[in-house]
C-alpha positions in Angstrom: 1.1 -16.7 6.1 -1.4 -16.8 2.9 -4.6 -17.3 5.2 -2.9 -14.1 7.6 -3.0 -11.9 4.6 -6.1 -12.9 3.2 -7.5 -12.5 6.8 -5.5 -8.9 7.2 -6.4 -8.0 3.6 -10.2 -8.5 3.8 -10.5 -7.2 7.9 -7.7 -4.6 8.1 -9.1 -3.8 11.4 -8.4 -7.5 13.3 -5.0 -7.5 15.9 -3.4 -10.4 16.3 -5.9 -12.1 19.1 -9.1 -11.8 16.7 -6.5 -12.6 13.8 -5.6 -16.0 15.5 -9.3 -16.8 16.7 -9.9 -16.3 13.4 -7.7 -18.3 12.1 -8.4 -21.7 14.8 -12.0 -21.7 13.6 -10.7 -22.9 9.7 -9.1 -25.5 11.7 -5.1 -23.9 12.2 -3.4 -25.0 15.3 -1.8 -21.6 15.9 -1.3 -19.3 19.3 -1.4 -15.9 19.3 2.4 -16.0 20.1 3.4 -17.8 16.2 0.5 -15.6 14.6 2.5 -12.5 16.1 5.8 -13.7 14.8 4.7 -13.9 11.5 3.2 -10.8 10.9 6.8 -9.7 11.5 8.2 -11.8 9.2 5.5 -10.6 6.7 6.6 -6.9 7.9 2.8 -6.2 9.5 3.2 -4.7 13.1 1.0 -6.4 15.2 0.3 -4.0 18.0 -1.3 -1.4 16.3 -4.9 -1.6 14.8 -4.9 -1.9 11.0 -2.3 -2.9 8.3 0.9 -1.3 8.8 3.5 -3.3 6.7 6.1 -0.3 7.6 7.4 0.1 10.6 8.5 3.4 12.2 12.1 4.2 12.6 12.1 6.4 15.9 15.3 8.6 14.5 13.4 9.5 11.4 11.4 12.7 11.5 7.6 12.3 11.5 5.3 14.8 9.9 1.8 15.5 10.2 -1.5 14.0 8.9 -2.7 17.3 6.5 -6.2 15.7 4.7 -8.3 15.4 7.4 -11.3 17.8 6.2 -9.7 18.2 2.8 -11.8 18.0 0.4 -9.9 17.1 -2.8 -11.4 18.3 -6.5 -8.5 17.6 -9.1 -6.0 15.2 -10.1 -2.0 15.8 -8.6 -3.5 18.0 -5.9 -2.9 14.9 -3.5 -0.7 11.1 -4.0 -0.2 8.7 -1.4 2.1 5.5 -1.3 1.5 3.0 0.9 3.7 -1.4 0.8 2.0 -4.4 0.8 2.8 -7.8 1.4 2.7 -10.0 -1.6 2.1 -14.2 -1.0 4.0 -16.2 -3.5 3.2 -19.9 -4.6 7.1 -20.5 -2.9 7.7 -17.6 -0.6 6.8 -14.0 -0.6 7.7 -10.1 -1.5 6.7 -6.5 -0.9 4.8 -4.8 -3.3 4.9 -0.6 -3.4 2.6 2.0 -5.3 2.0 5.6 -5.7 -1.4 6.4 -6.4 -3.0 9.8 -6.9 -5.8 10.4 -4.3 -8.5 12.3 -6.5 -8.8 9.6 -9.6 -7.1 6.4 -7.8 -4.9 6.1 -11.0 -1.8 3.9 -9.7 0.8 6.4 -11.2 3.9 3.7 -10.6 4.6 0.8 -8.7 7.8 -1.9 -7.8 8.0 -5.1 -6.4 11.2 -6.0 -4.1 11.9 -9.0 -1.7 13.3 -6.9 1.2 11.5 -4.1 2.5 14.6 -1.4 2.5 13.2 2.0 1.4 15.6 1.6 -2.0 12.1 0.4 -4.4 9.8 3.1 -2.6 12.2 5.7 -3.5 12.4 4.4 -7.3 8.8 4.1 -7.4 8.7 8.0 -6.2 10.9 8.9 -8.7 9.0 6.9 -11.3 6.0 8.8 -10.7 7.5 12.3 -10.3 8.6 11.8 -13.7 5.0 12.0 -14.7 3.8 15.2 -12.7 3.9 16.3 -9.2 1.2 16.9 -6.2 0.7 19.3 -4.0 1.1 16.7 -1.1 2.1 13.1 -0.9 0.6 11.2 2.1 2.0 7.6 3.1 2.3 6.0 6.9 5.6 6.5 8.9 7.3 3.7 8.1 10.8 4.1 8.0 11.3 3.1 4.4 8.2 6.8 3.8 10.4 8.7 7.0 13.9 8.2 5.2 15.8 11.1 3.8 16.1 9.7 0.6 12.6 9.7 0.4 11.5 12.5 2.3 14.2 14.3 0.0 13.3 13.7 -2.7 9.3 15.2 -2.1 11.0 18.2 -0.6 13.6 18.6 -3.4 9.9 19.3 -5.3 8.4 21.5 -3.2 5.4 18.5 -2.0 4.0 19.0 1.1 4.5 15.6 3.3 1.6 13.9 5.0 1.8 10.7 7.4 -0.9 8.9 8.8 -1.5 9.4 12.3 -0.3 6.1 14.3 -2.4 3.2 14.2 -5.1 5.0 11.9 -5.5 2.8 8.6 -8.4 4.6 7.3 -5.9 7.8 6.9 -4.8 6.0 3.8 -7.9 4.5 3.0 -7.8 4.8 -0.7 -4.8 2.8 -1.3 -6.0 0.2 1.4 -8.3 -0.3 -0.9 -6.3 -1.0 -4.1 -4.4 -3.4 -2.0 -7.6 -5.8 -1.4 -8.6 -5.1 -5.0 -4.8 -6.3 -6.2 -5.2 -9.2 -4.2 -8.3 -10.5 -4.7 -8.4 -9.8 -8.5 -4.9 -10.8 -9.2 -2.5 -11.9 -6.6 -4.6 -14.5 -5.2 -5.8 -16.0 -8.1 -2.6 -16.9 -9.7 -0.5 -17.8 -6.7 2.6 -16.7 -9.0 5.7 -18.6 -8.9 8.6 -16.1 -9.2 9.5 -12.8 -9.1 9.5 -12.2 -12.9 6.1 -13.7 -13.0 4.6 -11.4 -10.6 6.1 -8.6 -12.1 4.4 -9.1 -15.4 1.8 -10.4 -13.8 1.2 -6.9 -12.0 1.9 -5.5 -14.9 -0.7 -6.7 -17.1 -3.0 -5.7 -13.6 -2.3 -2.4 -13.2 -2.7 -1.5 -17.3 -6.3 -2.9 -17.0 -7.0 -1.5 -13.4 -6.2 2.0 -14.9 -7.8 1.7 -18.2 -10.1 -0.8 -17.8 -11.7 -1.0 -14.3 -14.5 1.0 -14.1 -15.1 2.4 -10.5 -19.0 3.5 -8.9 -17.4 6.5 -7.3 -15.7 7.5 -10.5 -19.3 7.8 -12.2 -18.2 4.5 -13.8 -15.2 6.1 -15.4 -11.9 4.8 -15.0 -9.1 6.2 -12.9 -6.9 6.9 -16.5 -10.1 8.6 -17.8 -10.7 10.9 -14.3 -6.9 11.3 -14.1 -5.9 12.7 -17.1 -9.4 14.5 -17.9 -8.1 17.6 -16.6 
């Protein structure tokens, strides 16, 4: 399951065939078949092209994608949220952020080790405690589609956004915080337990906001370009 996210993480474009081919050439004995299994069991939906660790629920209502052609200029004018799957040194859990689009400042996060839409809605409400958006993009998986979290944005006037199906690049911002999560943390210390990753991620996301300078930022950080109004 570690050398499926790493492989998912770092080529969020591979299905399940080019996933298991590449996954035979470092010497796995896998089929397609037990490579498709446990992408469910990680919560990734293998038919579709791209990372999608939600999965629809086909009672919820689905809204439209609204930033294609937007041109952002300011901080709060758009947030996304997006889950990730989380490898463990003993098992695994689901890792949830809200990140504004302009500054990619991770305005709150949770960890959870089921993926029911109870920690996505308490990371929400984390972050609206801190400002609010104009809109709020995230896929359509059911945890994003729920009333409780759909609710919620309404109950503050946002404006909700979904990726189109299949399209990973409509979130492509925090796509990218995922791999940078992973490759600069997660990965490297294989934490043990919940608690550990928890303050583990902790200690990450204070330097990746303050600390981590970004090219597209003009080297500044996203705390920097997020609150320099």
């Amino acid at each position: 399951m570690r050398q499926i996210d790493t492989c998912y993480t770092h080529r969020p474009f591979l299905g399940v065939p080019r996933i298991t081919t590449w996954l035979k050439e470092r010497g796995h004995r896998v089929n397609h078949k037990r490579v498709a299994r446990l992408m469910r069991v990680m919560g990734l939906q293998a038919t579709l092209p791209g990372p999608h660790t939600s999965v629809p629920h086909p009672e919820h209502v689905k809204y439209p994608y609204l930033l294609r052609d937007l041109t952002v200029e300011a901080p709060d004018e758009v947030w996304c949220s997006d889950i990730t799957y989380i490898p463990m040194a003993r098992g695994f859990m689901f890792l949830v952020a809200v990140m504004d689009w302009y500054s990619r400042y991770v305005i709150a996060w949770d960890v959870s080790n089921t993926m029911d839409a109870d920690f996505c809605v308490d990371a929400l409400r984390k972050s609206l405690s801190q400002g609010t958006p104009g809109i709020f993009n995230t896929d359509q998986g059911s945890q994003f589609t729920s009333e409780d979290f759909t609710g919620e944005l309404k109950g503050h006037d946002i404006r909700i956004s979904m990726d189109g199906r299949g399209r990973a690049l409509d979130n492509v911002f925090i796509e990218r915080l995922w791999r940078t999560v992973k490759y600069e943390d997660v990965y490297l210390h294989a934490y043990d337990d919940g608690h550990a990753l928890y303050k583990g991620l902790e200690r990450y996301f204070a330097y990746y906001n303050e600390e981590r300078h970004h090219s597209s930022l003009g080297n500044r950080t996203p705390a920097c370009c997020y609150h320099d109004r």
